[in-house]
C-alpha positions in Angstrom: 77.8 95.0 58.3 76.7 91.3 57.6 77.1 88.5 59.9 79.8 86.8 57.7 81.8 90.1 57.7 81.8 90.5 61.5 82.8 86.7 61.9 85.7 87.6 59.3 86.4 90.5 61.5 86.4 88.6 64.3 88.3 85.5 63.5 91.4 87.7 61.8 91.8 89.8 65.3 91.7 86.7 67.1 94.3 85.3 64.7 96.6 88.5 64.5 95.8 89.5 68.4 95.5 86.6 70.5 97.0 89.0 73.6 93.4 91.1 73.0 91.2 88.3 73.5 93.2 86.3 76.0 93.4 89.9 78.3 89.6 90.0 77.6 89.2 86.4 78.7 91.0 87.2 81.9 89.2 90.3 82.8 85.6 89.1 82.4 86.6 86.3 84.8 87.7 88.1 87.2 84.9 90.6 86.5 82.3 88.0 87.5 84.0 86.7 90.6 83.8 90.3 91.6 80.2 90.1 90.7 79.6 86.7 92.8 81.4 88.2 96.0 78.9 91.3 96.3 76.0 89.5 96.4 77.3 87.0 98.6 75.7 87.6 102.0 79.3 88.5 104.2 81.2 88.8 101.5 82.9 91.8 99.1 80.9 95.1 99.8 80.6 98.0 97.2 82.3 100.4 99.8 85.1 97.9 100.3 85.6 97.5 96.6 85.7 101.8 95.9 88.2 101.6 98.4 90.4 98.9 96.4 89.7 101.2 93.2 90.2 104.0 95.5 93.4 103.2 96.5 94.6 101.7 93.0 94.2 105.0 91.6 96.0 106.8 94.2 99.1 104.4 94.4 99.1 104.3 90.2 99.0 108.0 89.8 101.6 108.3 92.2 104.1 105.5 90.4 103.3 106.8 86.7 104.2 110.3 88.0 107.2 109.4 88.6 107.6 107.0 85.8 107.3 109.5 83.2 110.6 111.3 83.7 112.0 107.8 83.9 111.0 107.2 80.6 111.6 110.3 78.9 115.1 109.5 80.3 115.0 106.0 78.1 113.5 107.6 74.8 115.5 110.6 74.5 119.1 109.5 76.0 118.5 105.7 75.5 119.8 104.1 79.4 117.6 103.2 82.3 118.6 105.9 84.7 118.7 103.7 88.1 119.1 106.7 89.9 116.0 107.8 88.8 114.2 106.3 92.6 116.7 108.5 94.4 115.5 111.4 92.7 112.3 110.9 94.2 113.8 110.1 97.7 116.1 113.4 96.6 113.1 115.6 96.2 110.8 113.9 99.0 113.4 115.1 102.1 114.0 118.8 100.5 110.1 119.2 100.3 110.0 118.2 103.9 113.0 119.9 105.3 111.3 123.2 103.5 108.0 122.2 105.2 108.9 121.4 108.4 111.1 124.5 108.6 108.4 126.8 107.7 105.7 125.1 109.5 108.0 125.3 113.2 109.4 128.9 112.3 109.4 130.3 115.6 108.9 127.0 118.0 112.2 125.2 117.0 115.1 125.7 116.0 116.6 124.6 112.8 118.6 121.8 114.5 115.6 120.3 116.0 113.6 120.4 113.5 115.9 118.3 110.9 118.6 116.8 112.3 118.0 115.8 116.3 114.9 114.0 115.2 112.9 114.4 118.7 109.5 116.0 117.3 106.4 114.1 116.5 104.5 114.9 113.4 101.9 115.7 116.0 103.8 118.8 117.6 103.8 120.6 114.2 100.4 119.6 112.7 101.2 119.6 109.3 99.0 119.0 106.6 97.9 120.5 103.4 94.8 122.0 105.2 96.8 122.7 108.4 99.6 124.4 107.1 99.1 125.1 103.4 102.0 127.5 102.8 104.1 125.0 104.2 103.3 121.9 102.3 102.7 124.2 99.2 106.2 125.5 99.2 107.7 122.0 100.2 106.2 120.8 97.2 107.6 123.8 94.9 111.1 123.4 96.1 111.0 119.6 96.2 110.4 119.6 92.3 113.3 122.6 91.9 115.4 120.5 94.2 115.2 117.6 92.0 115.8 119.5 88.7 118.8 121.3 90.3 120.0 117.7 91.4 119.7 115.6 87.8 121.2 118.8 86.0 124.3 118.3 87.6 124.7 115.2 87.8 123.8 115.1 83.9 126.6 117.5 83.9 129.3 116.0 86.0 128.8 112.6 85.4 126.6 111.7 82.5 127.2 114.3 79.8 131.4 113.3 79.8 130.0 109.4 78.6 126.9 110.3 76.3 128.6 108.7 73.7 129.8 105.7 75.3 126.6 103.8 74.9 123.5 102.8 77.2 125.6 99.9 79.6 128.1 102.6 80.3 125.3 105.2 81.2 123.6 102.6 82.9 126.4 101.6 85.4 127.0 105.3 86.6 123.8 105.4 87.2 124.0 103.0 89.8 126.7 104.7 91.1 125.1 108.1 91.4 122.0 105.9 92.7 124.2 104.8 95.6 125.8 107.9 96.1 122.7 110.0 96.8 121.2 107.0 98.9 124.0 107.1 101.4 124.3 110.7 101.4 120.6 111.0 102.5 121.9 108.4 105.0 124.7 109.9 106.5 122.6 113.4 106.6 119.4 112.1 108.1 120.1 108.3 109.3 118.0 105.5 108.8 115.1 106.9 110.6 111.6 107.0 109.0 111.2 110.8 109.3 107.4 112.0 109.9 106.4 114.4 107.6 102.4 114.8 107.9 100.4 115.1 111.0 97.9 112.1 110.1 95.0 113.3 113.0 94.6 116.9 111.3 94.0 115.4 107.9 90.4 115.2 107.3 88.8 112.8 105.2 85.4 112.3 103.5 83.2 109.2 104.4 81.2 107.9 101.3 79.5 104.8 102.8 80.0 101.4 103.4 83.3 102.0 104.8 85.0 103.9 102.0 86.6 107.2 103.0 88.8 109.8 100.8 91.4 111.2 102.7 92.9 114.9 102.4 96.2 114.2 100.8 95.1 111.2 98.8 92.8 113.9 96.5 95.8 116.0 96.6 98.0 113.3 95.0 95.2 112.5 92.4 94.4 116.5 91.4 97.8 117.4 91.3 99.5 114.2 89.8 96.6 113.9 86.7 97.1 118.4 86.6 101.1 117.5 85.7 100.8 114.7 83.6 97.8 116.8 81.8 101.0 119.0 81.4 103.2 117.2 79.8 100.7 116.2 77.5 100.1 119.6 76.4 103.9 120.3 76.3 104.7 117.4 73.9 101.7 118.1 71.3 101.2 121.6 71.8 104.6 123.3 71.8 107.7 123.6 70.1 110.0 122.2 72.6 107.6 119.2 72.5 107.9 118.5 68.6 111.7 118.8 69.3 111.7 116.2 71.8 109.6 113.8 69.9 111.5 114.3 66.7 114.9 113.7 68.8 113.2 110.3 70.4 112.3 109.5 67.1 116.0 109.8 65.5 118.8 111.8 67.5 120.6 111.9 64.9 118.3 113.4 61.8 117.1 115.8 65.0 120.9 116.9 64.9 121.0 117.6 61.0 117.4 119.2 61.0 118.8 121.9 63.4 117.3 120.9 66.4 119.6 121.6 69.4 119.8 118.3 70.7 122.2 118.9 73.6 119.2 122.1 75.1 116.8 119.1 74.6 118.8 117.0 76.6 118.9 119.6 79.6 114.9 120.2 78.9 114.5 116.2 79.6 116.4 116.1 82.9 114.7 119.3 84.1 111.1 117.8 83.3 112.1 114.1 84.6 113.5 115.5 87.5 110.8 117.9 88.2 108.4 115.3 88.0 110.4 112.9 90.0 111.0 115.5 93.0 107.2 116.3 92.9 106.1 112.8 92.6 108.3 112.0 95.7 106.9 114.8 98.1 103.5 113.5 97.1 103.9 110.1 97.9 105.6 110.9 101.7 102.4 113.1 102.0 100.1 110.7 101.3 101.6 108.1 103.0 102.7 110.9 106.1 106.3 109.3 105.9 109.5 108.4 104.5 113.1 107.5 105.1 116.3 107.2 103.0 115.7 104.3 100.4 111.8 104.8 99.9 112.4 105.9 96.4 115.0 103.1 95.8 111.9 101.0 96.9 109.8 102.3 94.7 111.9 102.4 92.2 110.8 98.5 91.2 107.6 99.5 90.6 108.2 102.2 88.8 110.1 100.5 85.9 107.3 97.4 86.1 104.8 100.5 85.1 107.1 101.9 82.5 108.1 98.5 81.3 104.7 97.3 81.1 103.4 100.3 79.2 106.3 100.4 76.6 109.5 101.4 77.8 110.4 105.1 76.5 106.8 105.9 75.9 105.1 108.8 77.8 102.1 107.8 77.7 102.9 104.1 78.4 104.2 105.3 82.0 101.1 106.7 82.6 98.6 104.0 82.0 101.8 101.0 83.4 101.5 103.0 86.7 98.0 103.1 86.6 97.5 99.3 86.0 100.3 98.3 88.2 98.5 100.6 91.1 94.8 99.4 90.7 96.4 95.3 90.1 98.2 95.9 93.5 95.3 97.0 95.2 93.0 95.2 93.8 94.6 91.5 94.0 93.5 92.0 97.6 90.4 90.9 96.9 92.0 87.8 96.5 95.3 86.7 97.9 96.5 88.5 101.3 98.5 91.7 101.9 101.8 91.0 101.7 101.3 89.0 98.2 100.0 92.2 96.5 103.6 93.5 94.5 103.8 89.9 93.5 100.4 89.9 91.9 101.4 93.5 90.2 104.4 92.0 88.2 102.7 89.0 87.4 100.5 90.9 85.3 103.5 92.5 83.6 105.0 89.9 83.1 101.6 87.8 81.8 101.3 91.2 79.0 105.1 90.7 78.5 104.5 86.9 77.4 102.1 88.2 74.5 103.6 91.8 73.9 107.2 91.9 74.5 107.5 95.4 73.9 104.6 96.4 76.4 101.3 98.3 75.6 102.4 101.6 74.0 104.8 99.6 71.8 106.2 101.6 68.9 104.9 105.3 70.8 107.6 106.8 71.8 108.3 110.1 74.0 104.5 111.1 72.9 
């Protein structure tokens, strides 16, 4: 290739992709103020900066776990499910009710354990290398829990008004959000409940400061193991070419033969599986939760599936990723408390040159 062909190159994806170079701009700048603050004497440190990366990962794998049932929701029944967040709060207290139950069978009874709330997370010791039964099952019937959850509610409230149009879908889902929220809060209270005991979880020192804890390389293996999963489901098998063919066009899907309305229950029990898990995950990582985490959460959950291309699979992968490491690693930066705002300015700033996010146009897979 001559040097007037790669200038031609150059100049017309400049001209037709401005976001690409301006993205590009952005990065190497803050690349080499990264570079300046390492070999500043007292300054950034390689340990400290893994453990930014570190934690990035953790928290993005975590939000575009989550994010992908959210999304699937949007491509395949077109409305942003805002109960979606209390799915994952849904799933979260069933995995630890299951835990704790199993982990204080024959100490407590089943009223202390769940509902008096008197018991540290010290006086159980749970942990996935403490009590792997316990966290193993919470985790198997947090995701069932959550699949059991958006079935019926798919049945009782959103399957009567599939054909009134997303707004309508939309609005109930804020009232199922709300209805679950409270329910949790009437049930449990407002109380953070303790799942994980943090002193039995071990954690791996790497130098410089920069440690991997237990349940963080839980999240990660298990988390990237799933979304691995529905990869493979959506390329590899039939039910996947169905679902993509019905994101596609619901309608041709309809008149090909495709039973749409078995798709439909195939969606919610994936999204909701993945929801519940993701939820479980996140309390045991962070060792807690109470009854509006996922509502919480739930914000940066549609930033990531927003910022990757709203109904795109893939796009709430790689939005939760970004959104996770920009959180963590604005830190560098500007102080704690700052660090959400940094995460959707960058959505926004992608937003500004791609409206319709970074997976535009790739739908369901």
């Amino acid at each position: 290739m001559g040097i007037s062909e790669t200038y031609a190159r150059g100049r017309e994806l400049v001209v037709s992709r401005p976001f690409v170079l301006v993205v590009a701009l952005v990065v190497g700048l803050l690349f080499v103020d990264i570079v300046r603050q390492l070999a500043t004497p007292g300054g950034l440190n390689a340990g400290q900066l893994a453990s930014f990366l570190w934690d990035g990962l953790v928290t993005g794998l975590a939000i575009g776990l989550a994010g992908v049932g959210l999304s699937m929701t949007y491509s395949i029944l077109n409305f942003a499910n805002f109960g979606h967040g209390d799915y994952v709060t849904s799933g979260a207290f069933a995995g630890w009710a299951v835990t704790w139950l199993i982990a204080g069978a024959g100490q407590f009874d089943v009223a202390t354990l769940l509902f008096i709330g008197s018991l540290s997370t010290s006086q159980l010791g749970v942990s996935m290398f403490g009590t792997p039964l316990a966290v193993v099952a919470g985790l198997v019937v947090a995701a069932v829990a959550a699949v059991a959850l958006s079935l019926v509610i798919d049945r009782l409230v959103y399957r009567p008004m599939r054909d009134e149009g997303g707004i309508t879908l939309l609005i109930a889902s804020i009232g199922v959000a709300l209805a679950l929220r409270y329910t949790i809060y009437i049930v449990w209270g407002q109380r953070t409940r303790g799942l994980t005991d943090a002193q039995s979880v071990p954690e791996v020192a790497l130098g410089g400061g920069f440690e991997l804890g237990g349940h963080e390389i839980t999240l990660v293996v298990i988390a990237a193991a799933l979304m691995l999963g529905v990869h493979l489901l959506l390329q590899t098998t039939k039910l996947g070419k169905a679902m993509r063919a019905m994101a596609d066009n619901e309608d041709l899907a309809r008149v090909t033969g495709i039973p749409t309305e078995r798709v439909v229950r195939y969606t919610w029990t994936i999204g909701g599986g993945l929801a519940g898990a993701g939820g479980f995950l996140i309390a045991l990582e962070r060792g807690a939760m109470n009854f509006q985490f996922g509502w919480i959460l739930l914000l940066l959950i549609f930033a990531a599936v927003i910022l990757g291309g709203i109904g795109s699979i893939y796009g709430a992968m790689f939005g939760g990723v970004t959104i996770g490491l920009t959180q963590s690693l604005s830190l560098v930066w500007i102080p704690g408390e700052f660090s959400t705002v940094a995460a959707f300015g960058v959505m926004i700033f992608v937003l500004l040159f791609k409206p319709e996010g970074i997976f535009s146009g790739v739908t369901t897979a």
